[in-house]
PDB file of the backbone (N, CA, C, O) and the ligand in Angstrom, with CONECT records:
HET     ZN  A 101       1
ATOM      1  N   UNK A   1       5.413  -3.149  12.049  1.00  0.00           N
ATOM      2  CA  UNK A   1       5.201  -1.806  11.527  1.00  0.00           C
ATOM      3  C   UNK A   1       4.326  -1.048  12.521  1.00  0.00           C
ATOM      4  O   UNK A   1       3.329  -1.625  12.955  1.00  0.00           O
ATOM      5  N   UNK A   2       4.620   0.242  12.936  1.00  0.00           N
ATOM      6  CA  UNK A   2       3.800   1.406  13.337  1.00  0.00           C
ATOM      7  C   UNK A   2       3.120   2.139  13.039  1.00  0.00           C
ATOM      8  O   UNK A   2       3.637   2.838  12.167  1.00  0.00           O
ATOM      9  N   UNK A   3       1.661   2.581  13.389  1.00  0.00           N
ATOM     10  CA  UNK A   3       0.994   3.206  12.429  1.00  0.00           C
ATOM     11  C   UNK A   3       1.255   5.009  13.250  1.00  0.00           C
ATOM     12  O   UNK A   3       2.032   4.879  14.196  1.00  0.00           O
ATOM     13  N   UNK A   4       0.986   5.883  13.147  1.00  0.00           N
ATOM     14  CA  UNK A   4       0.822   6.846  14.151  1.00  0.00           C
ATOM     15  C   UNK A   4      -0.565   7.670  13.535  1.00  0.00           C
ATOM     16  O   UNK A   4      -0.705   8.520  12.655  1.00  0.00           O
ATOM     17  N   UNK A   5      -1.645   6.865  14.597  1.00  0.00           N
ATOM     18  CA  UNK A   5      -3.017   7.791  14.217  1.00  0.00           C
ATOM     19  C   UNK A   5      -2.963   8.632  14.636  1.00  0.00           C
ATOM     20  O   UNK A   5      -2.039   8.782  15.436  1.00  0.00           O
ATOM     21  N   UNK A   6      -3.717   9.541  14.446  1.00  0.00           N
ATOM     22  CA  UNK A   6      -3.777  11.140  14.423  1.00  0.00           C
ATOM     23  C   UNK A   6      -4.447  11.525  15.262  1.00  0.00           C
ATOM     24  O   UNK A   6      -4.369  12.632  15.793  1.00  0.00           O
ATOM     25  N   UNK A   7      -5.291  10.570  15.533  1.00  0.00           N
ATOM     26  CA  UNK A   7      -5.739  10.881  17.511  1.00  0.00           C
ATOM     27  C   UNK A   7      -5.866   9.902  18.161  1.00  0.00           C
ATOM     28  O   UNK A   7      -6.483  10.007  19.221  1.00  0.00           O
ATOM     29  N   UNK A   8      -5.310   8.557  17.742  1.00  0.00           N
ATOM     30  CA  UNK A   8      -4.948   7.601  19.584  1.00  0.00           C
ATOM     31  C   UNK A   8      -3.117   7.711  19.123  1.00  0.00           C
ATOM     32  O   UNK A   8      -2.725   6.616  19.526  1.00  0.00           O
ATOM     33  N   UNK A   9      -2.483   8.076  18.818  1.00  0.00           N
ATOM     34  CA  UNK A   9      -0.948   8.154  18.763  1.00  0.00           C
ATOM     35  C   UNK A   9      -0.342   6.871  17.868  1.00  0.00           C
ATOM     36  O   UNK A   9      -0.906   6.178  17.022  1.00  0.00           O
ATOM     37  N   UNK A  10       1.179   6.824  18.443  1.00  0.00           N
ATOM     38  CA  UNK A  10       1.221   5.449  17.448  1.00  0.00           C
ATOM     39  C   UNK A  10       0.584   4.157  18.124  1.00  0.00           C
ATOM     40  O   UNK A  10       0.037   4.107  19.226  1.00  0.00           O
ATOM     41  N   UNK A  11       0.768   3.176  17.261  1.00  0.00           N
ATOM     42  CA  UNK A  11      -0.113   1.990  17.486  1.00  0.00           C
ATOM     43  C   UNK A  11       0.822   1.077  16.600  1.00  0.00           C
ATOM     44  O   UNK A  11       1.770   1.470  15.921  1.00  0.00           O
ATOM     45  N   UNK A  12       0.326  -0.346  16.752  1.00  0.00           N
ATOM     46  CA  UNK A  12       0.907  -1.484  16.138  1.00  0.00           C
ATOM     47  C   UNK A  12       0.314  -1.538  15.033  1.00  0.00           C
ATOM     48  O   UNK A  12      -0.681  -0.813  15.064  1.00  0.00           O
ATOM     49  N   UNK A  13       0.511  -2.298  13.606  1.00  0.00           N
ATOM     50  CA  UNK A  13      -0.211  -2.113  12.554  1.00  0.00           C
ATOM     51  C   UNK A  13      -1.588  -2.874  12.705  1.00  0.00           C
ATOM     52  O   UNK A  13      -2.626  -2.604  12.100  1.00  0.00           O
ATOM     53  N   UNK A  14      -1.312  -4.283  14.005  1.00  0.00           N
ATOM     54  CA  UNK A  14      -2.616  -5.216  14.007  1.00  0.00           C
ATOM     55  C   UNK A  14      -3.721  -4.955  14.342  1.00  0.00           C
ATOM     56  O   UNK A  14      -4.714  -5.665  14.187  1.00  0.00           O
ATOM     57  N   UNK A  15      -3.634  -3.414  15.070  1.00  0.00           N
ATOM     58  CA  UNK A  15      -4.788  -2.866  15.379  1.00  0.00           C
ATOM     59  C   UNK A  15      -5.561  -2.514  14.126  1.00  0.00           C
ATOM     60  O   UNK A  15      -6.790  -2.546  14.187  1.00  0.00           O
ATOM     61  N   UNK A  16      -4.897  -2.147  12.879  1.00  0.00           N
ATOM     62  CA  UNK A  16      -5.448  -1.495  12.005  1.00  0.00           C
ATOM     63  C   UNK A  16      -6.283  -2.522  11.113  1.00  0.00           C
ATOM     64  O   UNK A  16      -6.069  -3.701  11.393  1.00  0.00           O
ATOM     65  N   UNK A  17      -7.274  -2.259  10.002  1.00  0.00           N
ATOM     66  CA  UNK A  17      -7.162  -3.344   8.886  1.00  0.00           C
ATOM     67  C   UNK A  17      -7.343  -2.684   7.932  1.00  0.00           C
ATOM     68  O   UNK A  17      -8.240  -1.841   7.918  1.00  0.00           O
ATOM     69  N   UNK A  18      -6.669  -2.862   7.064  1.00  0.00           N
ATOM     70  CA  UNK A  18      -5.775  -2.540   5.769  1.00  0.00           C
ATOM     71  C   UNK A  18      -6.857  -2.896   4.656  1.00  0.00           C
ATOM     72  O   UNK A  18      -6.959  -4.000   4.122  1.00  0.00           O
ATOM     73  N   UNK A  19      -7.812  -1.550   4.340  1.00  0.00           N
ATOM     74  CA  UNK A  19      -8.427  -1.664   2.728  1.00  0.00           C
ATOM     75  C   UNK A  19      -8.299  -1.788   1.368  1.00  0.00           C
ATOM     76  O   UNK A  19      -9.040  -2.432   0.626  1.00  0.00           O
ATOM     77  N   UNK A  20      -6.819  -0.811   0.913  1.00  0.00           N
ATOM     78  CA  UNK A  20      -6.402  -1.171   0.321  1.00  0.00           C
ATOM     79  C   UNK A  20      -5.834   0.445  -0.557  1.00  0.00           C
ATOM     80  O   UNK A  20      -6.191   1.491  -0.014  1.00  0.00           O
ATOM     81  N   UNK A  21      -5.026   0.543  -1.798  1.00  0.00           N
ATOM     82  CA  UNK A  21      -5.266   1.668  -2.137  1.00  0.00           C
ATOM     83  C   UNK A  21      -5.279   2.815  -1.786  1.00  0.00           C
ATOM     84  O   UNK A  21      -5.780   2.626  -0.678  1.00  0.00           O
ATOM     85  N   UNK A  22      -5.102   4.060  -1.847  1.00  0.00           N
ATOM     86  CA  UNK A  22      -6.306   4.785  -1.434  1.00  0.00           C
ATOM     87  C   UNK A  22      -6.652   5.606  -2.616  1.00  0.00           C
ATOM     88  O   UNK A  22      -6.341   6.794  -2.692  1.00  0.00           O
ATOM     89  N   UNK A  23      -7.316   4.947  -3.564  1.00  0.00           N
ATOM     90  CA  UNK A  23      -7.237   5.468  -4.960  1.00  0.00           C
ATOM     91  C   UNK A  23      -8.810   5.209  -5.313  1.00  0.00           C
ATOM     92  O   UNK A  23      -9.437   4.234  -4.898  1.00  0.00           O
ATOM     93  N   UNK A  24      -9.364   6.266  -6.169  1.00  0.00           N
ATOM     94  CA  UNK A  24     -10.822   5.667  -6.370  1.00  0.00           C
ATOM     95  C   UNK A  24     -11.041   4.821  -7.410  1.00  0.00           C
ATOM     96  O   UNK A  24     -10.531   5.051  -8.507  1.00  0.00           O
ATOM     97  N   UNK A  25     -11.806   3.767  -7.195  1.00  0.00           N
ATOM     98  CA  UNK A  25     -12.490   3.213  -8.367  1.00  0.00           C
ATOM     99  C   UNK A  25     -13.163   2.717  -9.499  1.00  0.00           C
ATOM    100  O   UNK A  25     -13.729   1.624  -9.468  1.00  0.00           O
ATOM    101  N   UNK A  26     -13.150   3.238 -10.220  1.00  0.00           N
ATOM    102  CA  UNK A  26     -14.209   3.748 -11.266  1.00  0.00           C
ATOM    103  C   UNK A  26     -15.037   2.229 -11.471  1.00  0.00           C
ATOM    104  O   UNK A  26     -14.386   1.245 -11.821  1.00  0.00           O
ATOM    105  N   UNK A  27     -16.049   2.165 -11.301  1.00  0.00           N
ATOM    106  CA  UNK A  27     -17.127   1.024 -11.323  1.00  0.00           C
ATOM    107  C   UNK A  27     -17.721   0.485 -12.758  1.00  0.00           C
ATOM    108  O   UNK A  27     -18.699   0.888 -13.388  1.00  0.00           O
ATOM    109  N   UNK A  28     -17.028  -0.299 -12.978  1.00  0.00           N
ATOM    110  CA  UNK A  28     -17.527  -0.625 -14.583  1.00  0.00           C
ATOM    111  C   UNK A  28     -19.001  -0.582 -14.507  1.00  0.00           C
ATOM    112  O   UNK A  28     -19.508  -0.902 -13.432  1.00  0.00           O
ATOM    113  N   UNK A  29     -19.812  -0.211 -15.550  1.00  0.00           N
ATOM    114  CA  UNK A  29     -20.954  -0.242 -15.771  1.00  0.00           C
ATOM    115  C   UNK A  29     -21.740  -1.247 -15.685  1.00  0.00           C
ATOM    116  O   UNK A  29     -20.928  -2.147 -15.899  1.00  0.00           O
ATOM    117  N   UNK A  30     -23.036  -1.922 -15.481  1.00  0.00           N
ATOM    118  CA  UNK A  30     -23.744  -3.324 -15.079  1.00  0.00           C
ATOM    119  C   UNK A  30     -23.465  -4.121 -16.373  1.00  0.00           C
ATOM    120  O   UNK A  30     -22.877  -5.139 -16.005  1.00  0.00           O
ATOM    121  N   UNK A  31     -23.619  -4.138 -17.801  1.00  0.00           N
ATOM    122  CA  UNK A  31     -23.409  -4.667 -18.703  1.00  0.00           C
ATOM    123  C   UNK A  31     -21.313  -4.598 -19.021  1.00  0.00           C
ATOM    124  O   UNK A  31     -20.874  -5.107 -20.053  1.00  0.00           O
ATOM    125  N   UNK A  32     -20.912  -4.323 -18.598  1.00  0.00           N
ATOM    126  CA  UNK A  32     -19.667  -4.439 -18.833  1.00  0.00           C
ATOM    127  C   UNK A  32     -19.207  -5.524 -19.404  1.00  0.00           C
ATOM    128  O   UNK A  32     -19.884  -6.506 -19.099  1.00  0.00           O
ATOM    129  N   UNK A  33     -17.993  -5.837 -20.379  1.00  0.00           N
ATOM    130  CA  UNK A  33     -17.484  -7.155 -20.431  1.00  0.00           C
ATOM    131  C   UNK A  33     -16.443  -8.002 -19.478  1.00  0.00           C
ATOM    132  O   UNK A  33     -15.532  -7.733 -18.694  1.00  0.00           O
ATOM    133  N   UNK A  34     -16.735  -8.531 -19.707  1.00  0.00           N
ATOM    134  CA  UNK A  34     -15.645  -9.788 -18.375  1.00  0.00           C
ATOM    135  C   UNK A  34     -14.267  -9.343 -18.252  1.00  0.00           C
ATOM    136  O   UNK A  34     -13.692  -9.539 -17.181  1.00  0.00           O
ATOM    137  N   UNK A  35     -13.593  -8.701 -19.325  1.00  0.00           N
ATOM    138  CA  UNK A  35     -12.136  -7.942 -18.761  1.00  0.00           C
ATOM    139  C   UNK A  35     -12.592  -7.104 -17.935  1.00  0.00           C
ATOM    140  O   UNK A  35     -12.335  -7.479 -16.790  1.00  0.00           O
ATOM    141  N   UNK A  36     -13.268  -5.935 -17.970  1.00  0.00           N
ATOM    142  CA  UNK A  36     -13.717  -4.761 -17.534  1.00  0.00           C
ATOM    143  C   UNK A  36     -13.836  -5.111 -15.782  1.00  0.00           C
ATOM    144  O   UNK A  36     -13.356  -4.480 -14.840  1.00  0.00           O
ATOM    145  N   UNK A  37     -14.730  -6.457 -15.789  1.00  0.00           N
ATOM    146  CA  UNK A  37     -15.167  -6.620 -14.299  1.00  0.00           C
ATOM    147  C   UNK A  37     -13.913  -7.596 -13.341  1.00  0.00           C
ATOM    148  O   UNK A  37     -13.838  -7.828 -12.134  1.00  0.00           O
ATOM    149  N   UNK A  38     -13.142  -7.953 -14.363  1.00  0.00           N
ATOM    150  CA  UNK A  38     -11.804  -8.963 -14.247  1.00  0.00           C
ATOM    151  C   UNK A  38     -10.842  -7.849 -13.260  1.00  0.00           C
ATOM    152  O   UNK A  38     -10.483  -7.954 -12.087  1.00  0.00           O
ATOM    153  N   UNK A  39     -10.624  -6.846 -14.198  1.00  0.00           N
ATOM    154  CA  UNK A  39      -9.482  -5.839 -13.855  1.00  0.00           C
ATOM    155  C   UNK A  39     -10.248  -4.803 -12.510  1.00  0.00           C
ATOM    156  O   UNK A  39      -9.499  -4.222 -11.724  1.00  0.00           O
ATOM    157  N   UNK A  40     -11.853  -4.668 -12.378  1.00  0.00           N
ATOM    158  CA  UNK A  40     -12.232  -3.709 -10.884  1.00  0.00           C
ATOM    159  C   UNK A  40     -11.994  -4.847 -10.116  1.00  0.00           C
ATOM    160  O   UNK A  40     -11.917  -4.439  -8.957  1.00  0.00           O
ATOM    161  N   UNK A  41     -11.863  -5.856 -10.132  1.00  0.00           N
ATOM    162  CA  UNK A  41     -12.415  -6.918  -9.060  1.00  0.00           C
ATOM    163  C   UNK A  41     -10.948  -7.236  -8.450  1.00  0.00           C
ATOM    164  O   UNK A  41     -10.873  -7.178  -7.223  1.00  0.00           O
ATOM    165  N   UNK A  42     -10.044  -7.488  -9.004  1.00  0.00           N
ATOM    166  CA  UNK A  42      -8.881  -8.332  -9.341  1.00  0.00           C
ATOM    167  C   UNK A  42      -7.758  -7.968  -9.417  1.00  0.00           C
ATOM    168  O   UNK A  42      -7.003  -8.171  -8.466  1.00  0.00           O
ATOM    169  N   UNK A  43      -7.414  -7.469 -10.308  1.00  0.00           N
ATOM    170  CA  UNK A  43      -5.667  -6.096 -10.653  1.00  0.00           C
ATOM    171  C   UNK A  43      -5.768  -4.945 -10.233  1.00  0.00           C
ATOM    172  O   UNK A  43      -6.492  -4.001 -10.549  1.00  0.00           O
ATOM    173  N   UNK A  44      -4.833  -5.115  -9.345  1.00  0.00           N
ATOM    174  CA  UNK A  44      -4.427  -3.765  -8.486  1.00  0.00           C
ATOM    175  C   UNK A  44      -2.657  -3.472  -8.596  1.00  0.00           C
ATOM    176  O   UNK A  44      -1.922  -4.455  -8.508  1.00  0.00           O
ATOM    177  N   UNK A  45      -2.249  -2.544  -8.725  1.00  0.00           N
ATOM    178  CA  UNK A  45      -0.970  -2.154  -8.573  1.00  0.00           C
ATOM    179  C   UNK A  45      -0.194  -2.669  -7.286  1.00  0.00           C
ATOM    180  O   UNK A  45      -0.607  -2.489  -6.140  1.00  0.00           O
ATOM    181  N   UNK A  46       1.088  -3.392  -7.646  1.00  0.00           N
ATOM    182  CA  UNK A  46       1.665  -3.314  -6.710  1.00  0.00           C
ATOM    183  C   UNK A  46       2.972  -3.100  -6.481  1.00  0.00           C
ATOM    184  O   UNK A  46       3.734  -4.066  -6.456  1.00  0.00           O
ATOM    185  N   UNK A  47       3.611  -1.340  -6.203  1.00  0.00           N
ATOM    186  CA  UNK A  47       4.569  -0.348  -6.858  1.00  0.00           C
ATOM    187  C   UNK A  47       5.200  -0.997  -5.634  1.00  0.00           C
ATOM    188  O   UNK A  47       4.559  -1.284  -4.623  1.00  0.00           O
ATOM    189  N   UNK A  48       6.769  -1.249  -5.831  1.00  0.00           N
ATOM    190  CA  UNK A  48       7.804  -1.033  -4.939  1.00  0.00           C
ATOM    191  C   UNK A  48       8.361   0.376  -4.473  1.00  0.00           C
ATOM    192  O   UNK A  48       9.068   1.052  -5.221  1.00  0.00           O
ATOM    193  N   UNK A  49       8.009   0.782  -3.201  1.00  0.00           N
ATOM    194  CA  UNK A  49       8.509   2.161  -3.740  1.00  0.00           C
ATOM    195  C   UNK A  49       6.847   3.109  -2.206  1.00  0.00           C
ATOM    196  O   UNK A  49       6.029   2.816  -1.334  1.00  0.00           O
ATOM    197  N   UNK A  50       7.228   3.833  -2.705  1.00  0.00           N
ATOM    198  CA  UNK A  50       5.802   4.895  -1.979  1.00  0.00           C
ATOM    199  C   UNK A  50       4.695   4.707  -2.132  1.00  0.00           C
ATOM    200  O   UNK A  50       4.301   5.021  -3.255  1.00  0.00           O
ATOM    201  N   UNK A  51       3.780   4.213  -1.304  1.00  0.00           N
ATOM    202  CA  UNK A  51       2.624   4.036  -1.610  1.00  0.00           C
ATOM    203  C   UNK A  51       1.248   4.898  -0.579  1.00  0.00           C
ATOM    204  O   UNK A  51       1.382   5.551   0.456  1.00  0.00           O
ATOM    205  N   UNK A  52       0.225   4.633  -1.209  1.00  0.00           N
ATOM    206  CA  UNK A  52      -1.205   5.623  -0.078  1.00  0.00           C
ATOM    207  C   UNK A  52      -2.001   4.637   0.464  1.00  0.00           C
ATOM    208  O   UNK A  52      -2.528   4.066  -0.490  1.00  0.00           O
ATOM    209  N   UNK A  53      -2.258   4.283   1.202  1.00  0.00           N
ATOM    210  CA  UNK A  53      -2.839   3.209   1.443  1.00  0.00           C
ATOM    211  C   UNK A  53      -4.083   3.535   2.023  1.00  0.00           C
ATOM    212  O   UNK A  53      -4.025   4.751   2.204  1.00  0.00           O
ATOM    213  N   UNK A  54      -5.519   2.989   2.537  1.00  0.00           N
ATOM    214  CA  UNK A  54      -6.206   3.435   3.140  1.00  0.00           C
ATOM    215  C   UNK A  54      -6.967   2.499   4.653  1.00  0.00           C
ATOM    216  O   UNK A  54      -8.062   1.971   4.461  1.00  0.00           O
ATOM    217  N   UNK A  55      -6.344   2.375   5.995  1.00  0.00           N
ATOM    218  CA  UNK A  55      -6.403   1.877   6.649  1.00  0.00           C
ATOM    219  C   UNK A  55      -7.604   2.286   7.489  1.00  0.00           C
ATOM    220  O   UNK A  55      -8.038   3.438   7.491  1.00  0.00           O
ATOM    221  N   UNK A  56      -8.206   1.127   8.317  1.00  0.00           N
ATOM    222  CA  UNK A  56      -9.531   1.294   9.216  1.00  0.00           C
ATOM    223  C   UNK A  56      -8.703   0.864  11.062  1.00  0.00           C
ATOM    224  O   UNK A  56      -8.055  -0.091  11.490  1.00  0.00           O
ATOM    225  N   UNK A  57      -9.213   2.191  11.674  1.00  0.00           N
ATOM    226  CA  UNK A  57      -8.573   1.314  13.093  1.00  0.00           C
ATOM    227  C   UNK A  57      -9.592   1.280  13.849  1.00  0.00           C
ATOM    228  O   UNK A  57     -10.288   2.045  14.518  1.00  0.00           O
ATOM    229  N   UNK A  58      -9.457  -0.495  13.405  1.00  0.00           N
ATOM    230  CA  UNK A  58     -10.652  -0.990  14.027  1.00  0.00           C
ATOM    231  C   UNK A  58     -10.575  -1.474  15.696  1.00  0.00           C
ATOM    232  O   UNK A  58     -11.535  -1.827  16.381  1.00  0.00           O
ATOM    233  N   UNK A  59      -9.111  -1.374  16.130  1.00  0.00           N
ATOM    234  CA  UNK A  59      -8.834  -1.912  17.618  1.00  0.00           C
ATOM    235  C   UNK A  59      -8.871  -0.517  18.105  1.00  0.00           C
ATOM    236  O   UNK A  59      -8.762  -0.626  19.326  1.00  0.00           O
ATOM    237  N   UNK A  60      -8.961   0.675  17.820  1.00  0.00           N
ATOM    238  CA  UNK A  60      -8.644   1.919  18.314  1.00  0.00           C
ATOM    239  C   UNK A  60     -10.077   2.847  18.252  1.00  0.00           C
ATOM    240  O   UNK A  60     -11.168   2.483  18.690  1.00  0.00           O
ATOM    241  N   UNK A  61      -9.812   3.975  17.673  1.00  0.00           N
ATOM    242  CA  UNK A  61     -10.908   4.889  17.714  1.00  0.00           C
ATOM    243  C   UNK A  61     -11.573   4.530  16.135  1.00  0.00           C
ATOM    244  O   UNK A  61     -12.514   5.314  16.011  1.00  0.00           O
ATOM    245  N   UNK A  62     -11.519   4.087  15.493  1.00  0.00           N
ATOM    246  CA  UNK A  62     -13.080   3.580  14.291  1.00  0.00           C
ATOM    247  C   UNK A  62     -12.328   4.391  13.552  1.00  0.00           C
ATOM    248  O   UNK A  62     -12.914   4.536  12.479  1.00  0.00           O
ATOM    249  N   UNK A  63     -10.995   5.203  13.574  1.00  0.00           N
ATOM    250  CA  UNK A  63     -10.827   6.566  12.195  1.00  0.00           C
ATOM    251  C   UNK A  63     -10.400   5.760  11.028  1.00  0.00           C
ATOM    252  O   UNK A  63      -9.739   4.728  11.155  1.00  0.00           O
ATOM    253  N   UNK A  64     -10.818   6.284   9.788  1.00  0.00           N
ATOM    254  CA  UNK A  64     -10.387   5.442   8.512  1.00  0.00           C
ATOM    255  C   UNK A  64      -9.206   6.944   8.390  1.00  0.00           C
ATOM    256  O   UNK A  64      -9.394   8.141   8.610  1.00  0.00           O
ATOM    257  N   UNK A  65      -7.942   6.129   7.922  1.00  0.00           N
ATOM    258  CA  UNK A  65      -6.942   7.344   7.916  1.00  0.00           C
ATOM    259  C   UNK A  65      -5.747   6.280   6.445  1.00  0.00           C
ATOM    260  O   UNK A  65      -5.516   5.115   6.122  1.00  0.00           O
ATOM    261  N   UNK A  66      -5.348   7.712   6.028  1.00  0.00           N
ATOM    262  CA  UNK A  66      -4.657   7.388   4.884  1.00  0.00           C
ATOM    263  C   UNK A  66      -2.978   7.437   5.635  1.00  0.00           C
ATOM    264  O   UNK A  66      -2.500   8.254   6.421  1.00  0.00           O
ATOM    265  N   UNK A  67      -2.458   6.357   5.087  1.00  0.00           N
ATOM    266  CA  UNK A  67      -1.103   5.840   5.142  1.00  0.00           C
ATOM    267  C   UNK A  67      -0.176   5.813   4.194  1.00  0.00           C
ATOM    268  O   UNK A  67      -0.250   4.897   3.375  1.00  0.00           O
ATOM    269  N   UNK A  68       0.745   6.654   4.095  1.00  0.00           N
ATOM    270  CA  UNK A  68       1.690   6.894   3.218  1.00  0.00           C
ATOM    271  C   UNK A  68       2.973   6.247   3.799  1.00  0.00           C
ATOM    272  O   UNK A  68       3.447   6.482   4.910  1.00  0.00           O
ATOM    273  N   UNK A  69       3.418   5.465   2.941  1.00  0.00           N
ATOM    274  CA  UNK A  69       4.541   4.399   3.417  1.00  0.00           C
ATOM    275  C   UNK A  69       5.380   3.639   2.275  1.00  0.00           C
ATOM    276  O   UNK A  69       4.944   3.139   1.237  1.00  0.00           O
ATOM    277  N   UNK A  70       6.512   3.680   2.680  1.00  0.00           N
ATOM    278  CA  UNK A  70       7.468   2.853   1.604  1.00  0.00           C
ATOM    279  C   UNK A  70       7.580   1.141   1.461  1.00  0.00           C
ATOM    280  O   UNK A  70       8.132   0.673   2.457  1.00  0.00           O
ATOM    281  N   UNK A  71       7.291   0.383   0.724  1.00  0.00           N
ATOM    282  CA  UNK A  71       7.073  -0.969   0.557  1.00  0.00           C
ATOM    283  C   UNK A  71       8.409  -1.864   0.723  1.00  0.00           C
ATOM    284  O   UNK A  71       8.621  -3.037   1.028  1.00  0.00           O
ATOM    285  N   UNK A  72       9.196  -0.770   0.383  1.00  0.00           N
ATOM    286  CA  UNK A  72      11.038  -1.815   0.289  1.00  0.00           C
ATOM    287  C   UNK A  72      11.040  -1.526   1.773  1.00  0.00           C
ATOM    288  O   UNK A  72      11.088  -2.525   2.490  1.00  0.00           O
ATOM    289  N   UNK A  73      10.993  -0.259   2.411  1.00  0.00           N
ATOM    290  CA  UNK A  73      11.790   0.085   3.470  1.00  0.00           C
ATOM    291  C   UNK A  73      10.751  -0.193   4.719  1.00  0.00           C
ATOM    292  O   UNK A  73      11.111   0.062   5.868  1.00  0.00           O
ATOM    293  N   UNK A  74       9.892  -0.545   4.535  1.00  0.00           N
ATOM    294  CA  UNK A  74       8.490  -0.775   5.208  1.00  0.00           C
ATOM    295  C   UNK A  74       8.554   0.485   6.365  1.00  0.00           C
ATOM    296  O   UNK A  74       8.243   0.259   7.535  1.00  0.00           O
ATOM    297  N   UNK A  75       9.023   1.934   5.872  1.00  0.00           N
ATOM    298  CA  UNK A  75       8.773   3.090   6.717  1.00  0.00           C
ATOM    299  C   UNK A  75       7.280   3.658   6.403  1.00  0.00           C
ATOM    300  O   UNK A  75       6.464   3.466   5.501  1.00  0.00           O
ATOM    301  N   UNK A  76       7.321   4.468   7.609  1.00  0.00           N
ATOM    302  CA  UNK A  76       5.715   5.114   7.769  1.00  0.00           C
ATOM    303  C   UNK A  76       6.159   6.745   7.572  1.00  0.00           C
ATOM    304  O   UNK A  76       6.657   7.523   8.385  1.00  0.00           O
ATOM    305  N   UNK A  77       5.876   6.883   6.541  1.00  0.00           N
ATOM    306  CA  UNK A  77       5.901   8.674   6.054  1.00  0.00           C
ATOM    307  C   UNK A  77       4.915   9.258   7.038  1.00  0.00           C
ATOM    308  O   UNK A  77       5.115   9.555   8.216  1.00  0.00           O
ATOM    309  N   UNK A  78       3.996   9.346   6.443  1.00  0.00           N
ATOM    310  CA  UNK A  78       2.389   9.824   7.164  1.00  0.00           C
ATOM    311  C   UNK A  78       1.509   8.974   7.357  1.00  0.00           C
ATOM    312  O   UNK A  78       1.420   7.800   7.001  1.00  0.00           O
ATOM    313  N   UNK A  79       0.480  10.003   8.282  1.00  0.00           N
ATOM    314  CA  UNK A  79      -0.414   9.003   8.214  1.00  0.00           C
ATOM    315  C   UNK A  79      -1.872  10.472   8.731  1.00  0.00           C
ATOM    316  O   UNK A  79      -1.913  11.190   9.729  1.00  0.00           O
ATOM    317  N   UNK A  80      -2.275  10.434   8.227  1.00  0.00           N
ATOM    318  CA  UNK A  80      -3.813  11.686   8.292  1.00  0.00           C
ATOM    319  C   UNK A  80      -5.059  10.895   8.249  1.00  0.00           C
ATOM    320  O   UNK A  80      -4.995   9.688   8.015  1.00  0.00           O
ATOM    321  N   UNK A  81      -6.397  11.596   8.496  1.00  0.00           N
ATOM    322  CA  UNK A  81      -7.383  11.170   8.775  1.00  0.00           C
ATOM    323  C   UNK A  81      -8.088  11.075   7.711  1.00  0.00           C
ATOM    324  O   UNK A  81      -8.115  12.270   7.419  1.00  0.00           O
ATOM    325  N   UNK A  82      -8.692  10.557   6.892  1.00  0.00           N
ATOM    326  CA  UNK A  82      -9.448  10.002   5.216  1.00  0.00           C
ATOM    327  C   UNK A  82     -10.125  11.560   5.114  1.00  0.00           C
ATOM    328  O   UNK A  82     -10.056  12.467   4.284  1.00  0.00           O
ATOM    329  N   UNK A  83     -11.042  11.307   6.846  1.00  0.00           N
ATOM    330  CA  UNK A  83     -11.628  12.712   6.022  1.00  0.00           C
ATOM    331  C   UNK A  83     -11.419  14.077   5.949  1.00  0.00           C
ATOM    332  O   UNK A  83     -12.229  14.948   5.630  1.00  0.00           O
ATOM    333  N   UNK A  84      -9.946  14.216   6.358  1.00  0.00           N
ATOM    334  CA  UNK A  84      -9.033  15.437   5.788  1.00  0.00           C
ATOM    335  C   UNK A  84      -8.620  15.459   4.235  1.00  0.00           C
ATOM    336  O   UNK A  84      -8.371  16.486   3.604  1.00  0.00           O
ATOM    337  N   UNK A  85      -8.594  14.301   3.786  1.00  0.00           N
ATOM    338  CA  UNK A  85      -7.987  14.045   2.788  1.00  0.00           C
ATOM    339  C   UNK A  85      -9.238  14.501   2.020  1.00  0.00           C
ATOM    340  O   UNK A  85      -8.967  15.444   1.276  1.00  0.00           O
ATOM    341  N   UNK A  86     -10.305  14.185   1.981  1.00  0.00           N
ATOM    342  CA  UNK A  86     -11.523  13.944   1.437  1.00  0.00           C
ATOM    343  C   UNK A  86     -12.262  15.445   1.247  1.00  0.00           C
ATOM    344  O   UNK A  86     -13.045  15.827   0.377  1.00  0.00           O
ATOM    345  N   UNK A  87     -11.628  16.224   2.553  1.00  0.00           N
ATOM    346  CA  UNK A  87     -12.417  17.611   2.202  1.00  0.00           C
ATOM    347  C   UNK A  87     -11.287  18.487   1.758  1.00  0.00           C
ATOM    348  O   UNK A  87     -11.662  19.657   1.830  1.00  0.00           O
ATOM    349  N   UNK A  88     -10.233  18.407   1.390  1.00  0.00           N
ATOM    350  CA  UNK A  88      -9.314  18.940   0.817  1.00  0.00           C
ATOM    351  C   UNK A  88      -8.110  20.102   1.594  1.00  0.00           C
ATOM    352  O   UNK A  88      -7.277  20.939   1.246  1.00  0.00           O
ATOM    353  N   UNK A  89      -8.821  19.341   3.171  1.00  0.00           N
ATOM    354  CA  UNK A  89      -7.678  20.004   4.131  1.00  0.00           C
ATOM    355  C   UNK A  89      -6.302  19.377   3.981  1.00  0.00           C
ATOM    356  O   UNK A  89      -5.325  20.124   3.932  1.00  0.00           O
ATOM    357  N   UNK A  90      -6.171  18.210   3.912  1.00  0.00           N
ATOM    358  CA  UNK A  90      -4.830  17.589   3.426  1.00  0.00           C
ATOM    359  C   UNK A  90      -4.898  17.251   2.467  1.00  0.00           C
ATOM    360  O   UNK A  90      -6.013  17.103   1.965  1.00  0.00           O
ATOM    361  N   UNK A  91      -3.343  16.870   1.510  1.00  0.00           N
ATOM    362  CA  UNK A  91      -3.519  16.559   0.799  1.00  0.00           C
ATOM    363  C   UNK A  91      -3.466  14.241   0.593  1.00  0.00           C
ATOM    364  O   UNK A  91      -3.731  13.711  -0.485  1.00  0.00           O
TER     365      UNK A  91
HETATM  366 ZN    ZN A 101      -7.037   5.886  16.207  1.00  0.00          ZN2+
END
């Protein structure tokens, strides 16, 4: 798979490492019960189909950048910089 960062160009995916998501987490509270901390820790979605992902390129320039990509077809839609996403220049 190819990633194409947004400022070193495309790249191989091994450069990257793969966080996860790119969805926020809502942090169960310190007293929580054991499902509560079961399901932040543990169950995560895993859609066949389009997904956002949130990758670190750590062999390249340090950018954390969001990855939009299909799981059947293992294509690369997009790929933008987190903190475009984050200040509401992209979506
Ligand atoms: Zn880069």
């Amino acid at each position: 798979m190819r990633i194409t960062c947004p400022l070193c160009g495309e790249r191989d995916r091994r450069e990257f490492y793969y966080q996860g998501a790119a969805v926020l987490l809502e942090r169960p509270a310190f007293d929580a019960s054991d499902e509560a901390w079961d399901g932040y820790l543990h169950l995560r979605d895993n859609p066949a189909g389009k997904t956002r992902d949130l990758w670190y390129h750590e062999a390249g320039c340090g950018a954390w950048v969001v990855v939009t990509r299909d799981t059947v077809t293992h294509a690369v839609l997009d790929c933008v910089l987190a903190s475009d996403v984050a200040s509401g220049a992209r979506p």
